[in-house]
N, CA, C and O atoms as a printed pandas DataFrame, in Angstrom:
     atom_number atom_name residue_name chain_id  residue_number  x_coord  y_coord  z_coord
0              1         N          UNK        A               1    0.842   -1.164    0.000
1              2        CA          UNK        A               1    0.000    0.000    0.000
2              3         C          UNK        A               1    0.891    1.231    0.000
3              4         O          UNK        A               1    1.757    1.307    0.871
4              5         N          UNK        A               2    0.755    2.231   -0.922
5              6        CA          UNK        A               2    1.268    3.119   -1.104
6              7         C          UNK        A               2    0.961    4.390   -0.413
7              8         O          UNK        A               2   -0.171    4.874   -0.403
8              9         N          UNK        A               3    1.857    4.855    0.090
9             10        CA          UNK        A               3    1.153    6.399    0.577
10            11         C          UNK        A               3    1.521    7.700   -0.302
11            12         O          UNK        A               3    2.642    8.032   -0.686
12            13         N          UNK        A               4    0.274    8.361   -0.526
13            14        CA          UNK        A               4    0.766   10.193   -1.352
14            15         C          UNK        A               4    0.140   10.796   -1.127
15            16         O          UNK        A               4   -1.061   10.834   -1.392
16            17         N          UNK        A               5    1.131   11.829   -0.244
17            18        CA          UNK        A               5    0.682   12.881    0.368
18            19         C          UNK        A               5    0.441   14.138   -0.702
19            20         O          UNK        A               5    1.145   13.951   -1.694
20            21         N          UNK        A               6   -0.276   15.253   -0.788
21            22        CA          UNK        A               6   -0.336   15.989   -1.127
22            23         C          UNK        A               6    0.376   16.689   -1.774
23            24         O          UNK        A               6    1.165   15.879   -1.286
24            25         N          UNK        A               7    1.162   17.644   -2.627
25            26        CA          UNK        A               7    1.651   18.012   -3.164
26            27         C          UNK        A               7    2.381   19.216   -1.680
27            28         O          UNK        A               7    3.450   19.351   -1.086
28            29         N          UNK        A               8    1.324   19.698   -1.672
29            30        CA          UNK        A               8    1.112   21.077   -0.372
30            31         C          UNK        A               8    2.399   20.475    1.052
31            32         O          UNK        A               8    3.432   21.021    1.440
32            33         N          UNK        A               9    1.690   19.091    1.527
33            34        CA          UNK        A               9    2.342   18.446    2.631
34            35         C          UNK        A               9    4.040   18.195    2.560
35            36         O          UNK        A               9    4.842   18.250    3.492
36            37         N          UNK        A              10    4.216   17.987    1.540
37            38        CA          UNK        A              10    5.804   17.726    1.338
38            39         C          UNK        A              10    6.697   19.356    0.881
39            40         O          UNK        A              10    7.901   19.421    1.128
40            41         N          UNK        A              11    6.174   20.240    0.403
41            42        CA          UNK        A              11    6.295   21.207   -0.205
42            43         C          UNK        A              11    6.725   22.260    1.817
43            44         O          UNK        A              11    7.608   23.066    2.110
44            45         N          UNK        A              12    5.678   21.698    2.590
45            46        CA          UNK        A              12    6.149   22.227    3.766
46            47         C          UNK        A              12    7.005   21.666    4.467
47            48         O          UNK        A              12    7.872   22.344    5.018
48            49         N          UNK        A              13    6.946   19.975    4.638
49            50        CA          UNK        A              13    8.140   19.978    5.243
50            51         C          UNK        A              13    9.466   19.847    4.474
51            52         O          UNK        A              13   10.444   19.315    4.998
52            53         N          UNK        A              14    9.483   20.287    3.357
53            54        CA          UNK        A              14   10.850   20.705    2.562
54            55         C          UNK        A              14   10.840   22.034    2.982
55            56         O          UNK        A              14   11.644   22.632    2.267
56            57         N          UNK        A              15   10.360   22.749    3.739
57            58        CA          UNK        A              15   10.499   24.350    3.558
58            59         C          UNK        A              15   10.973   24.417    5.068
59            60         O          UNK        A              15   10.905   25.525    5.600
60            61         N          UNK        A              16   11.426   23.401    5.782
61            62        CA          UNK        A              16   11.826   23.663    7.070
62            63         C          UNK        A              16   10.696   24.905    7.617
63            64         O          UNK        A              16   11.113   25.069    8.763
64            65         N          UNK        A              17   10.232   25.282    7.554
65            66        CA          UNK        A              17    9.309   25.990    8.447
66            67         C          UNK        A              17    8.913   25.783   10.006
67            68         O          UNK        A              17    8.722   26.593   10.913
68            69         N          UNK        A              18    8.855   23.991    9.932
69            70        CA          UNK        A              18    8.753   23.546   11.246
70            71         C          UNK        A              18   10.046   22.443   11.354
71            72         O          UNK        A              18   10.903   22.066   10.555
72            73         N          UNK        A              19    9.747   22.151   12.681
73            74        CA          UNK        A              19   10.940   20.725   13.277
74            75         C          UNK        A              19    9.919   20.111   13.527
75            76         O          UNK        A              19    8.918   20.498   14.129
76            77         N          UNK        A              20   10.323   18.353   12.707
77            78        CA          UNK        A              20    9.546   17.480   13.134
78            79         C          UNK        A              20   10.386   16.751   13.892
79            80         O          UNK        A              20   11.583   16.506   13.740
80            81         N          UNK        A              21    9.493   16.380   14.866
81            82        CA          UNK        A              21   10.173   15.131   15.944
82            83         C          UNK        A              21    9.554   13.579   16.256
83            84         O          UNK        A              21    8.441   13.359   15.779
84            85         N          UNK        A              22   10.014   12.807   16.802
85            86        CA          UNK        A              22    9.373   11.574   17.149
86            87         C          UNK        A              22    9.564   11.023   18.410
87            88         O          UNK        A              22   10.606   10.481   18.780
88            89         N          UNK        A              23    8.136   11.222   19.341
89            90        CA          UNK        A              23    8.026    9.837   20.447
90            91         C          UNK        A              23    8.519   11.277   21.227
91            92         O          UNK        A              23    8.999   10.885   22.291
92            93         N          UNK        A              24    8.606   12.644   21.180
93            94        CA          UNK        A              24    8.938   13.635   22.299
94            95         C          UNK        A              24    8.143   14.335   23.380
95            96         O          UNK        A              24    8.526   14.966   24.365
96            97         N          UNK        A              25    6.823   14.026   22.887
97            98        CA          UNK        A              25    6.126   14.621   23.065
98            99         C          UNK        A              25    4.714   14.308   23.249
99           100         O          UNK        A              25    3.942   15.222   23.536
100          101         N          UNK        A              26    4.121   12.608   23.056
101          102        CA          UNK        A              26    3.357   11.622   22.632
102          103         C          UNK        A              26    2.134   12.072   23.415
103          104         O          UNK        A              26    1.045   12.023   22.843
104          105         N          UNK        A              27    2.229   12.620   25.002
105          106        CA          UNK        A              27    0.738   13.405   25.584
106          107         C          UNK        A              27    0.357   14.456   24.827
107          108         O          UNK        A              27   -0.827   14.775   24.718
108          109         N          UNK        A              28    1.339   15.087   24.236
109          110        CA          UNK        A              28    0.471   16.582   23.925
110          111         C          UNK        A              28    0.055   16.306   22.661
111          112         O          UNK        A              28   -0.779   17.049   22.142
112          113         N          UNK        A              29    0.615   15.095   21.903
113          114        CA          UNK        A              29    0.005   14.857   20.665
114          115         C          UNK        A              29   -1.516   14.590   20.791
115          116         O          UNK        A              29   -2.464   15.261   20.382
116          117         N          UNK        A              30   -1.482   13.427   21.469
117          118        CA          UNK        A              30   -2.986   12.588   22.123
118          119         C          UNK        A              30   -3.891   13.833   22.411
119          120         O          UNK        A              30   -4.871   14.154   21.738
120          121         N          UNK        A              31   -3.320   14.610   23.729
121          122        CA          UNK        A              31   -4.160   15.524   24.047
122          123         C          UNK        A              31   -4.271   16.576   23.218
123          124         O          UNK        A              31   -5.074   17.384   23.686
124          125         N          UNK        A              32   -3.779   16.947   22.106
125          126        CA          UNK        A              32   -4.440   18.002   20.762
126          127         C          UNK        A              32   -5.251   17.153   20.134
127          128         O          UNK        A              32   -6.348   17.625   19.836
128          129         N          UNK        A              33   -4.999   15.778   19.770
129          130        CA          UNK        A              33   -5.956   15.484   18.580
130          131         C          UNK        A              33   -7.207   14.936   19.911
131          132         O          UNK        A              33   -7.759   13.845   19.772
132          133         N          UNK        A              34   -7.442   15.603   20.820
133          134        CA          UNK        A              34   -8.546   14.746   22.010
134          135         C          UNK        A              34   -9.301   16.659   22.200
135          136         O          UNK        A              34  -10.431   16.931   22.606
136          137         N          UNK        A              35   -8.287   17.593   21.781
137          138        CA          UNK        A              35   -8.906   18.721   22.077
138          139         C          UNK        A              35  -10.530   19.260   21.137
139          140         O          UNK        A              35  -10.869   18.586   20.164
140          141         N          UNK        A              36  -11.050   20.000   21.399
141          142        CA          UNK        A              36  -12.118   20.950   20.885
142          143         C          UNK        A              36  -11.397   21.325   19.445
143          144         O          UNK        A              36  -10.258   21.792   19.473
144          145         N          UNK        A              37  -12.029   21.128   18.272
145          146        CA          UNK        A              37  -11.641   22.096   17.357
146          147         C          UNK        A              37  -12.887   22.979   16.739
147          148         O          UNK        A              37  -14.007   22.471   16.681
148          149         N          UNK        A              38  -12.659   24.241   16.306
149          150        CA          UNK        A              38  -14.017   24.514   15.431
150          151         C          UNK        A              38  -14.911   23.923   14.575
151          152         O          UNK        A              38  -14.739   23.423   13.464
152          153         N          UNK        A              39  -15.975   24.064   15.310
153          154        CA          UNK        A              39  -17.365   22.904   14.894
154          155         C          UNK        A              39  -16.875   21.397   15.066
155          156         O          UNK        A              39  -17.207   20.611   14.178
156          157         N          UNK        A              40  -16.410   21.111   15.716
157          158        CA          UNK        A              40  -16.137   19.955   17.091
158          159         C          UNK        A              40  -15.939   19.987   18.155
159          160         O          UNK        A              40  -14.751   20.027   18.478
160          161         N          UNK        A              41  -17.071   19.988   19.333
161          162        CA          UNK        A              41  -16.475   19.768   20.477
162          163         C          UNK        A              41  -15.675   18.505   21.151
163          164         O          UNK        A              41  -14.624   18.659   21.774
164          165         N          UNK        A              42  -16.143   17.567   20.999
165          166        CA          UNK        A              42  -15.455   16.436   21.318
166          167         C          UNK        A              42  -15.190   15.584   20.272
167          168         O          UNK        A              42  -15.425   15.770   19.078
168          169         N          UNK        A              43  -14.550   14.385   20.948
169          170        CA          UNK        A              43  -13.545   13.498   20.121
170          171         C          UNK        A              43  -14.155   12.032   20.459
171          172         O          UNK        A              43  -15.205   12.069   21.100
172          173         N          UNK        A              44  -13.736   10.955   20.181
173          174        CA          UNK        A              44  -13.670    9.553   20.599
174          175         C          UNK        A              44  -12.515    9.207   21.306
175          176         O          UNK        A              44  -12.098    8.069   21.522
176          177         N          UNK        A              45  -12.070   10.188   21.624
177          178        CA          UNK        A              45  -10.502   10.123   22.344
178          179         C          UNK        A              45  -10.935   10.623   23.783
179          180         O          UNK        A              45  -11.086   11.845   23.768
180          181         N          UNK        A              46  -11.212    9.985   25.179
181          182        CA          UNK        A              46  -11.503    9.848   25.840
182          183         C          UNK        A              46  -10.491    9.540   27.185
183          184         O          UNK        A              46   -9.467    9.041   26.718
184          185         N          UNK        A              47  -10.413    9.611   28.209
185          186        CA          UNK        A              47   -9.392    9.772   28.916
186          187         C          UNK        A              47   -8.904    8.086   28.784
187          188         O          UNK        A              47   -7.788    7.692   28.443
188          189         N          UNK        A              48   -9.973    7.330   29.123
189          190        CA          UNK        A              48   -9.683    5.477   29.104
190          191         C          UNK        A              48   -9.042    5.533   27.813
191          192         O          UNK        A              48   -7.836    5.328   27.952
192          193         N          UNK        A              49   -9.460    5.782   26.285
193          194        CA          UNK        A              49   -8.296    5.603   25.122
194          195         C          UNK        A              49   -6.838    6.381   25.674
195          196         O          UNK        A              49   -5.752    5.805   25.750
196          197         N          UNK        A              50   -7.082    7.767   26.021
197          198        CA          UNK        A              50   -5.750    7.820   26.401
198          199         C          UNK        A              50   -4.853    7.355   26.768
199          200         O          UNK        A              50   -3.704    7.397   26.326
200          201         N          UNK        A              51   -5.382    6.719   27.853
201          202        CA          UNK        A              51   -4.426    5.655   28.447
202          203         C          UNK        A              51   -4.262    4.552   28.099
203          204         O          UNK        A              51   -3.332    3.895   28.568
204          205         N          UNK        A              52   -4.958    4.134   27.351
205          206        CA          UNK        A              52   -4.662    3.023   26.704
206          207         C          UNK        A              52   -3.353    2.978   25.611
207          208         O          UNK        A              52   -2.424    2.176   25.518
208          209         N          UNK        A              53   -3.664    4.098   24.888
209          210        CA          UNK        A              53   -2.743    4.470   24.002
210          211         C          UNK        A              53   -1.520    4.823   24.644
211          212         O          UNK        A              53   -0.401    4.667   24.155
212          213         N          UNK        A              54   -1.802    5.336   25.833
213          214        CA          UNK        A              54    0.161    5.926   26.843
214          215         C          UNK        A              54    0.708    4.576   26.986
215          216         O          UNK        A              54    1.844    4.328   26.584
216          217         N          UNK        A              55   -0.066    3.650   27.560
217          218        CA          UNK        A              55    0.484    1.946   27.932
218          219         C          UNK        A              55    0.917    2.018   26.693
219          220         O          UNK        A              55    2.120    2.265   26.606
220          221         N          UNK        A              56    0.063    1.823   25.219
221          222        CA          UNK        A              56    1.172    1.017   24.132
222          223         C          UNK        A              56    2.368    1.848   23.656
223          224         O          UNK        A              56    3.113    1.256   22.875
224          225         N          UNK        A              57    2.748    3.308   24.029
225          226        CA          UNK        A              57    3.603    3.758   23.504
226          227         C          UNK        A              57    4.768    3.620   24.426
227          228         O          UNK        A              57    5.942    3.778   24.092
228          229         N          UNK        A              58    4.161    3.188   26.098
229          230        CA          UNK        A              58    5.162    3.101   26.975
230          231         C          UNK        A              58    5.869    1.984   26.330
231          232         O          UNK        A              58    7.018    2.166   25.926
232          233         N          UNK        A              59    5.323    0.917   26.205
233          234        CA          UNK        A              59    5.736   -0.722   25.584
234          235         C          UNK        A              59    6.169   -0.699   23.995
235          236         O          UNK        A              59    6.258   -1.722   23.316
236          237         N          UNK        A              60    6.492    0.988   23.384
237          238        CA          UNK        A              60    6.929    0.819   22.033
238          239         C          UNK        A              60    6.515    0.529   20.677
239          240         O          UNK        A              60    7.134    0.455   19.615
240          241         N          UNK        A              61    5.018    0.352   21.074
241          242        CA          UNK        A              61    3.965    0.230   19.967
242          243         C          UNK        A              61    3.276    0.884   19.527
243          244         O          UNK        A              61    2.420    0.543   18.711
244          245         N          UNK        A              62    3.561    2.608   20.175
245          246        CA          UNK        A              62    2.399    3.434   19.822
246          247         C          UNK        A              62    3.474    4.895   19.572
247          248         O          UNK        A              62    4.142    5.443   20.450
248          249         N          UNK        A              63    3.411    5.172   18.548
249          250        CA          UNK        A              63    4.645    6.216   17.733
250          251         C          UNK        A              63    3.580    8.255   18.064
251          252         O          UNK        A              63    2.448    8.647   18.347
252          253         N          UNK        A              64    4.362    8.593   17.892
253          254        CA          UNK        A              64    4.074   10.063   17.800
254          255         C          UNK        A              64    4.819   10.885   16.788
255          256         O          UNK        A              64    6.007   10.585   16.668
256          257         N          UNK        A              65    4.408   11.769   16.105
257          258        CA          UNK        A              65    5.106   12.508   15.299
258          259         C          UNK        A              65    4.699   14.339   15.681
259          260         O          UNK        A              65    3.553   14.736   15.469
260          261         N          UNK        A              66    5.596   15.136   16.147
261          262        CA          UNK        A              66    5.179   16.212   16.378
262          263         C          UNK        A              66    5.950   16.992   15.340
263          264         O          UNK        A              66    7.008   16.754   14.756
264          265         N          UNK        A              67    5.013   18.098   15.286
265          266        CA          UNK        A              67    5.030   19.036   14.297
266          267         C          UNK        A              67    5.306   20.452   14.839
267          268         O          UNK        A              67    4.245   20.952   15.213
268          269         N          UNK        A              68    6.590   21.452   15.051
269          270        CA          UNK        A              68    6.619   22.715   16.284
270          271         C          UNK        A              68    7.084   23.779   15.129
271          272         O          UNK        A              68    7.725   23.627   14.089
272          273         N          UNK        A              69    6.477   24.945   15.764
273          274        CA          UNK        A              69    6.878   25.940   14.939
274          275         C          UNK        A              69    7.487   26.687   16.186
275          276         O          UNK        A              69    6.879   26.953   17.223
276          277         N          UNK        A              70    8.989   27.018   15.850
277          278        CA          UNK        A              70    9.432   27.492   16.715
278          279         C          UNK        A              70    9.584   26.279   18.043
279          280         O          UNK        A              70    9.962   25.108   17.993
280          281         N          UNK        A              71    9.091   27.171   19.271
281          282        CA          UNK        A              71    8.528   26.228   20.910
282          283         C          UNK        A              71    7.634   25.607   20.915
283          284         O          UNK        A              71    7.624   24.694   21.741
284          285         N          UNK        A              72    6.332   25.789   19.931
285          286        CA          UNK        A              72    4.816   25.824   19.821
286          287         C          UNK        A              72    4.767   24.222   19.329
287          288         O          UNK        A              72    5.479   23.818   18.409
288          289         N          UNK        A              73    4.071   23.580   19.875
289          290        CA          UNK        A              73    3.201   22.269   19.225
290          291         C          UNK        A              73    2.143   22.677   18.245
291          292         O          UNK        A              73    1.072   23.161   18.609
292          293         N          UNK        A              74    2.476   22.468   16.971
293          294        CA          UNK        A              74    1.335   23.071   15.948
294          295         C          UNK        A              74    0.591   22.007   15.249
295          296         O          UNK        A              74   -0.158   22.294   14.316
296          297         N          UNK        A              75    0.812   20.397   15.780
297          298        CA          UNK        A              75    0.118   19.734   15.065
298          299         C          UNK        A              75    1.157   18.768   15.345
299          300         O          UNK        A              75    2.289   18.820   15.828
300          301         N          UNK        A              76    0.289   17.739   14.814
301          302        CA          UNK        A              76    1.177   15.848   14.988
302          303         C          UNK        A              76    0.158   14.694   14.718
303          304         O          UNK        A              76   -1.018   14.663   14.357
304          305         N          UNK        A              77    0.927   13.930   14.984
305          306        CA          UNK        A              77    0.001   12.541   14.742
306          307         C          UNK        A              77    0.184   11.645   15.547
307          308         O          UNK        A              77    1.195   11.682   16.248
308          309         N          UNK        A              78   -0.687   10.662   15.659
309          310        CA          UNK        A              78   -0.360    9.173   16.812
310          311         C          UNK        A              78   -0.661    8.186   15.968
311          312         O          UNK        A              78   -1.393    8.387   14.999
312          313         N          UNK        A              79   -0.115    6.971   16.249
313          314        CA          UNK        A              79   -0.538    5.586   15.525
314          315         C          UNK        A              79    0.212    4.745   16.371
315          316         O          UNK        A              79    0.966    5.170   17.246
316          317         N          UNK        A              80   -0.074    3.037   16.010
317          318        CA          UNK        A              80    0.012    1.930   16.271
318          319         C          UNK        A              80    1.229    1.299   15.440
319          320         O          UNK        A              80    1.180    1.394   14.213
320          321         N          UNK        A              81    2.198    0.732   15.979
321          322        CA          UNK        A              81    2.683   -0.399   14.692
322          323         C          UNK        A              81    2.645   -2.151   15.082
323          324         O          UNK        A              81    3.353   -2.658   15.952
324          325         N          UNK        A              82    1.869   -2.739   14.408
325          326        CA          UNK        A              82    2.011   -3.819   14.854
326          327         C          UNK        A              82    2.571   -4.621   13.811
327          328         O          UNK        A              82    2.168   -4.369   12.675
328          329         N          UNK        A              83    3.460   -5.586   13.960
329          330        CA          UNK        A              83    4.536   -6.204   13.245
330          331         C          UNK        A              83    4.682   -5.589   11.736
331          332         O          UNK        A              83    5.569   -4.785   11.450
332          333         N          UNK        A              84    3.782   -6.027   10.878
333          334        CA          UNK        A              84    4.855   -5.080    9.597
334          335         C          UNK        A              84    3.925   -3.758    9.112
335          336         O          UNK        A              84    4.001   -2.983    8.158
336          337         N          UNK        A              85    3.004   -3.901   10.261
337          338        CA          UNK        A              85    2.303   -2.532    9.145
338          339         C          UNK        A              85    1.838   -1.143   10.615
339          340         O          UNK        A              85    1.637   -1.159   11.829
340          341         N          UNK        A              86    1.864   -0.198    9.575
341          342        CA          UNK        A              86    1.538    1.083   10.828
342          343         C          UNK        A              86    0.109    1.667   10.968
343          344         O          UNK        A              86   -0.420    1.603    9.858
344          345         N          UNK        A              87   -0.415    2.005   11.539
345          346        CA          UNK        A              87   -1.938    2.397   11.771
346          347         C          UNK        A              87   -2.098    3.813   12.221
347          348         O          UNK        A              87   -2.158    4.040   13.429
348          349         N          UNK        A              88   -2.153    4.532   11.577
349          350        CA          UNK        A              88   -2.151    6.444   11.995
350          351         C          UNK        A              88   -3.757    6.092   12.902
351          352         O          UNK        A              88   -4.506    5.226   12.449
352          353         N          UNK        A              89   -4.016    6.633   13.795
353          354        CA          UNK        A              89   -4.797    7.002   14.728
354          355         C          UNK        A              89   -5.916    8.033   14.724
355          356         O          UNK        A              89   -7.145    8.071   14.667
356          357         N          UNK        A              90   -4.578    9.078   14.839
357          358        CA          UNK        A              90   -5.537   10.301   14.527
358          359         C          UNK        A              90   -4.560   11.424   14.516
359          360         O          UNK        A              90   -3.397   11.120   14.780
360          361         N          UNK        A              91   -4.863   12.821   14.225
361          362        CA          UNK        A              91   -3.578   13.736   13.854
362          363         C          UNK        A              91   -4.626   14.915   14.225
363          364         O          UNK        A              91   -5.854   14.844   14.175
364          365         N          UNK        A              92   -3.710   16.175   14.665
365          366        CA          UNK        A              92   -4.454   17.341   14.617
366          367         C          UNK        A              92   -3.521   18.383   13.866
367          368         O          UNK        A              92   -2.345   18.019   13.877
368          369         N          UNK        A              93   -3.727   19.466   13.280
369          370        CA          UNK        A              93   -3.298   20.623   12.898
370          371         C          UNK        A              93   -3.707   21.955   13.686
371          372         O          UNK        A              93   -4.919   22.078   13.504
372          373         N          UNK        A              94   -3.367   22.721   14.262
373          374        CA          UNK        A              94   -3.467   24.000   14.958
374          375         C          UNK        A              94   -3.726   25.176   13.847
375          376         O          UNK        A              94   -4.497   26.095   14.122
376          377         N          UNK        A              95   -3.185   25.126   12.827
377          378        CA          UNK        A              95   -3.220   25.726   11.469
378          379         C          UNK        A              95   -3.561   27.164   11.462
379          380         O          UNK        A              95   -3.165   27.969   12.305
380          381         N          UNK        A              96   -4.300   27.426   10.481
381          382        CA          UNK        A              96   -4.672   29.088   10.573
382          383         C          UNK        A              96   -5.646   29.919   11.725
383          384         O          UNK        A              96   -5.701   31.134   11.917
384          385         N          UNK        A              97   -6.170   29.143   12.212
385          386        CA          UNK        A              97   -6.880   29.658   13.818
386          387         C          UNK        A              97   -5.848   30.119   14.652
387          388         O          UNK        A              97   -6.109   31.081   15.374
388          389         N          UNK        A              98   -4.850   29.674   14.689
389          390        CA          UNK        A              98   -3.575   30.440   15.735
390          391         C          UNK        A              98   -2.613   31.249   14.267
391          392         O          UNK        A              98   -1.393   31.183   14.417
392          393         N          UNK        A              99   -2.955   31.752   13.333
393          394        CA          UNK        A              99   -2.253   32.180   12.528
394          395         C          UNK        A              99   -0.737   31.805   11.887
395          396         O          UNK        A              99    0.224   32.546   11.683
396          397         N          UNK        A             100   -0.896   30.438   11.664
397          398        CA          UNK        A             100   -0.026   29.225   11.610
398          399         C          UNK        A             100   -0.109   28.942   10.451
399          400         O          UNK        A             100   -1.191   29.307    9.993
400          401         N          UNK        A             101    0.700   28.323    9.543
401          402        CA          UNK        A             101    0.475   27.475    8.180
402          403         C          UNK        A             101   -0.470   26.367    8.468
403          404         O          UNK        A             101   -0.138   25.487    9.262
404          405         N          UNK        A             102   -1.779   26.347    7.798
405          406        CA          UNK        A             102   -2.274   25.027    7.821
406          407         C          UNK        A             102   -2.204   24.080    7.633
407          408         O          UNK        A             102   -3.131   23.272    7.688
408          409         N          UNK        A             103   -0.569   23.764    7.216
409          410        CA          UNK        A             103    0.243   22.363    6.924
410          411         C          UNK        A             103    0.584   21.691    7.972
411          412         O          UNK        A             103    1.091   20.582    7.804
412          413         N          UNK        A             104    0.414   22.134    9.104
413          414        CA          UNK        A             104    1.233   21.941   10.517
414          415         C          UNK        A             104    1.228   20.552   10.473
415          416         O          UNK        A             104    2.272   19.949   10.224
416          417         N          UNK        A             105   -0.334   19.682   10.785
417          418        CA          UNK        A             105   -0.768   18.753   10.969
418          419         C          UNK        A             105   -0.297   17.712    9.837
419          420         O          UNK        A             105    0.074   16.545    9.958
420          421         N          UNK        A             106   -0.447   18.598    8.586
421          422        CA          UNK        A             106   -0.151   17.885    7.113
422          423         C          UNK        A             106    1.536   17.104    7.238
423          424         O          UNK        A             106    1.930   16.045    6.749
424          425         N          UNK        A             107    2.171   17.990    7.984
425          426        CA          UNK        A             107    3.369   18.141    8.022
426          427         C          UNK        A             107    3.904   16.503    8.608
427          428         O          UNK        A             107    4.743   15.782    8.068
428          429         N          UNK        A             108    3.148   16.235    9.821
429          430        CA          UNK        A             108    3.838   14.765   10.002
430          431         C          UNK        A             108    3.415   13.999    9.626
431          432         O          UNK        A             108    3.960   12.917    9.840
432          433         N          UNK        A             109    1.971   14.034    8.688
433          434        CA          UNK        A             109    1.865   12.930    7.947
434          435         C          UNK        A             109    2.634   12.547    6.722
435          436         O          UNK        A             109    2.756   11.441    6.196
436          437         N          UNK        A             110    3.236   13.980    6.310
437          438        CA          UNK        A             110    4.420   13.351    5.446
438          439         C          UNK        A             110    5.458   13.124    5.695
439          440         O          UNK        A             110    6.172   12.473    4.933
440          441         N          UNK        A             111    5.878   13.605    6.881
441          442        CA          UNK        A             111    7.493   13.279    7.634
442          443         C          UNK        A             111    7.337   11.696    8.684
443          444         O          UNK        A             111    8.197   11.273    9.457
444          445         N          UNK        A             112    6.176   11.161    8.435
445          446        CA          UNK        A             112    5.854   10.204    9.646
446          447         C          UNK        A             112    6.776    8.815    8.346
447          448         O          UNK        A             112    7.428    7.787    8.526
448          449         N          UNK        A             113    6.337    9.549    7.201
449          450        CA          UNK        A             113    6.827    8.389    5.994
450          451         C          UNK        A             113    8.539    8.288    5.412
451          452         O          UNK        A             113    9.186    7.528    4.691
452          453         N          UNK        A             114    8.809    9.634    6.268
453          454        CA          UNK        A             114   10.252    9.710    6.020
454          455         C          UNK        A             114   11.710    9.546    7.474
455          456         O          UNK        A             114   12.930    9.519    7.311
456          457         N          UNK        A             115   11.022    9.480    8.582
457          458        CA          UNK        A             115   11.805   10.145    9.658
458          459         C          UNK        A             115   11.792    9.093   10.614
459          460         O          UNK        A             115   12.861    8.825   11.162
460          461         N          UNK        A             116   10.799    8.468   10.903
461          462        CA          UNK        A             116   10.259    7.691   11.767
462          463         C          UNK        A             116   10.503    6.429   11.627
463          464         O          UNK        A             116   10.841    6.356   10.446
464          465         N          UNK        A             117   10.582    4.751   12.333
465          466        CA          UNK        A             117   10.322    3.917   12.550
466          467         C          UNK        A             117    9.327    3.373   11.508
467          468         O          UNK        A             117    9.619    2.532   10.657
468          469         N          UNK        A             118    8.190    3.911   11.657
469          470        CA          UNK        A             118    7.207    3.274   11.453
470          471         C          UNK        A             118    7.620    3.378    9.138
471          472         O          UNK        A             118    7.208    2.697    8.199
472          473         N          UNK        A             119    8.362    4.316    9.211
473          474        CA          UNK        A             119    8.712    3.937    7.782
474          475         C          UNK        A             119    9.245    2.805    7.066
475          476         O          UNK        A             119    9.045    2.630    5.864
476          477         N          UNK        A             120    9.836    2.133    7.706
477          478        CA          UNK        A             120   10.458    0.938    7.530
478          479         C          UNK        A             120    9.065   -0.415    7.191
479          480         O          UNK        A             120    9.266   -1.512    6.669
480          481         N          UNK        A             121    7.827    0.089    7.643
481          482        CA          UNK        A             121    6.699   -0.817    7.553
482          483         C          UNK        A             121    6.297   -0.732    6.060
483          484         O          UNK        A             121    6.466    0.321    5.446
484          485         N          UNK        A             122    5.672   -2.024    5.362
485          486        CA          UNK        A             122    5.307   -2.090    4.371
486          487         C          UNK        A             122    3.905   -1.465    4.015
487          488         O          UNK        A             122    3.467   -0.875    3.027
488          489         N          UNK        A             123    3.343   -1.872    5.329
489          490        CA          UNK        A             123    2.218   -1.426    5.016
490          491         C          UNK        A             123    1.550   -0.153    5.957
491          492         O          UNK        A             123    1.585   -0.146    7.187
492          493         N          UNK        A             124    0.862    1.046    5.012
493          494        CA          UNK        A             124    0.957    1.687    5.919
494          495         C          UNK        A             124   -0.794    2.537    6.246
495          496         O          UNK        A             124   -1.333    3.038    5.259
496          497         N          UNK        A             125   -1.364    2.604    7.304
497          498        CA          UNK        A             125   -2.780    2.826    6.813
498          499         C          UNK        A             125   -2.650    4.455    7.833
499          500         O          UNK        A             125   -3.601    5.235    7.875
């Protein structure tokens, strides 16, 4: 299974604009994509998934990709890897509501395919 990202998504993280990181930051990922966004108040991300998800990343199975502009957490992603394939979760972007590039979020879904662990998987959902 192939992944292609956007034209837009790679175009930002070639533009260094942000630092992507991995596994630094894995609560504040959870807890953005668990936050309020416009015209969503809630999530399926619930304090019990939370923790569920902190156990598998404690045990190495549950990846994070953060996305910072500057100090700022502007977006990231969470997923699963179980033996050869990776499972994205869920991702948030902070984007133009905080007067941000709206790639933020875009940003580690294309760096999650270049930077990370979970690249090495064949399969990737």
């Amino acid at each position: 299974m192939a992944f292609a990202s956007p034209r837009g998504w790679a175009r930002t993280v070639r533009s260094d604009a942000f630092t992507v990181t991995v596994d630094t930051a894995f609560k504040a990922v959870i807890a953005g994509c668990a936050a309020p966004q416009p015209g969503r108040n809630d999530t399926w991300i619930n304090k019990r998934i939370r923790d569920l998800y902190l156990g598998l990343h404690e045990l190495g199975h549950c990846h994070s990709v953060e996305v910072w502009k500057d100090e700022d957490l502007v977006g990231g992603l969470y997923g699963v890897s179980l033996g050869g394939a990776f499972f994205g979760e869920s991702m948030f972007p902070i984007g133009a509501r905080d007067g941000l590039e709206s790639g933020a979020g875009a940003s580690g879904g294309a760096a999650d395919r270049r930077r990370i662990p979970v690249a090495r998987h064949p399969i990737r959902d």
